[in-house]
C-alpha positions in Angstrom: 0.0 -6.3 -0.7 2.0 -9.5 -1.9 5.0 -10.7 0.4 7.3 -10.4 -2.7 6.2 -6.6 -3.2 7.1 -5.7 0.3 10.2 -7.5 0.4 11.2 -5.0 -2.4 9.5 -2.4 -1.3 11.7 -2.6 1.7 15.2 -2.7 -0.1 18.0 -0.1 0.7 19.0 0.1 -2.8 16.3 0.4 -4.7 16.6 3.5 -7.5 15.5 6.7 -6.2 14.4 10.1 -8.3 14.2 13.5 -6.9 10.5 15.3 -6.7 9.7 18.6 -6.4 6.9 19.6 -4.7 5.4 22.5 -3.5 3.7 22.9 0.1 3.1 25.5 2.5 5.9 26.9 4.8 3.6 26.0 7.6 3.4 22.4 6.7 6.9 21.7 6.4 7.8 23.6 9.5 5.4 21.0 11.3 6.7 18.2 9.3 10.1 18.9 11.0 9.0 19.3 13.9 7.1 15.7 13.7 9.7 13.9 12.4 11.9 13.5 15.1 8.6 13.0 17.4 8.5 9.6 15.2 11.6 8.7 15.2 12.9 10.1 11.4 16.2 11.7 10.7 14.4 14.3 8.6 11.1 15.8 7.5 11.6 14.5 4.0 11.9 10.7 5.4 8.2 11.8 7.3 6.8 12.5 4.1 8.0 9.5 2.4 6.8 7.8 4.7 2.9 9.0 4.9 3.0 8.8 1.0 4.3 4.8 1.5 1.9 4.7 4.1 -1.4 6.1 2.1 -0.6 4.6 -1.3 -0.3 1.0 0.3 -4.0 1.5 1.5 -5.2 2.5 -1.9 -3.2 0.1 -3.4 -4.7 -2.8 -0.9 -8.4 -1.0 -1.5 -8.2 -1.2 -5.5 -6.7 -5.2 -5.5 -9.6 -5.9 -3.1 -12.2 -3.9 -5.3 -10.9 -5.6 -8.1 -11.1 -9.6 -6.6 -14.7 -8.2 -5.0 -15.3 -7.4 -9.0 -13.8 -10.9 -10.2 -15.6 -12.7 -7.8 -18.9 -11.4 -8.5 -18.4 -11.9 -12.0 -17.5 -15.6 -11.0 -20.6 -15.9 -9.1 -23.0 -14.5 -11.8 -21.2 -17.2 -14.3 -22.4 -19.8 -12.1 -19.0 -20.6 -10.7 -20.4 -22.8 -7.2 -19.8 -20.8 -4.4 -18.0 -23.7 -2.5 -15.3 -23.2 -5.1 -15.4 -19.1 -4.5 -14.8 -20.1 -0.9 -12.1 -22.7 -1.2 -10.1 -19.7 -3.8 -10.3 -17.2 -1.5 -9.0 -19.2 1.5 -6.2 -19.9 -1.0 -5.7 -16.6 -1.9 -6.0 -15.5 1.9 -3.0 -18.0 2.6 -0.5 -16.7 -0.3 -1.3 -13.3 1.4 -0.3 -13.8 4.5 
């Protein structure tokens, strides 16, 4: 994920909207009982924070399927694979 997306990612005041969702009784009565295990004020922090947690892997998995796609497409164009190599160390650097 880009520096610029976690920098917002990470702002206090960024706009909130209520969910609703359904789970079992179960679940949330272990989610409470985690949260504070991990160092969250609440359940509801917990869950925020394994959805954060899971879509920024699936986020990370579909921008790297998607340069793997690009780049293969650059390689069957003909595109030298020096040049491939010299991009992605670019890219590697603006990631970091």
């Amino acid at each position: 994920m880009k520096l610029e997306t976690i920098k917002k990612r990470l702002s206090k005041d960024r706009p909130m909207i209520s969910v609703t969702l359904r789970m079992p009784a179960d679940v949330v009565d272990d989610l409470k009982r985690v949260a504070p295990l991990k160092g969250f004020s609440g359940y509801q922090a917990l869950m925020r924070a394994y959805v954060g947690a899971g879509l920024r892997e699936d986020m990370e998995r579909l921008e790297g399927s998607a340069i793997a796609q690009l780049v293969e497409k650059l390689r069957q164009s003909g595109v030298p694979e020096e040049t491939l190599a010299k991009a992605a160390a670019e890219v590697t650097k603006l990631a970091a």
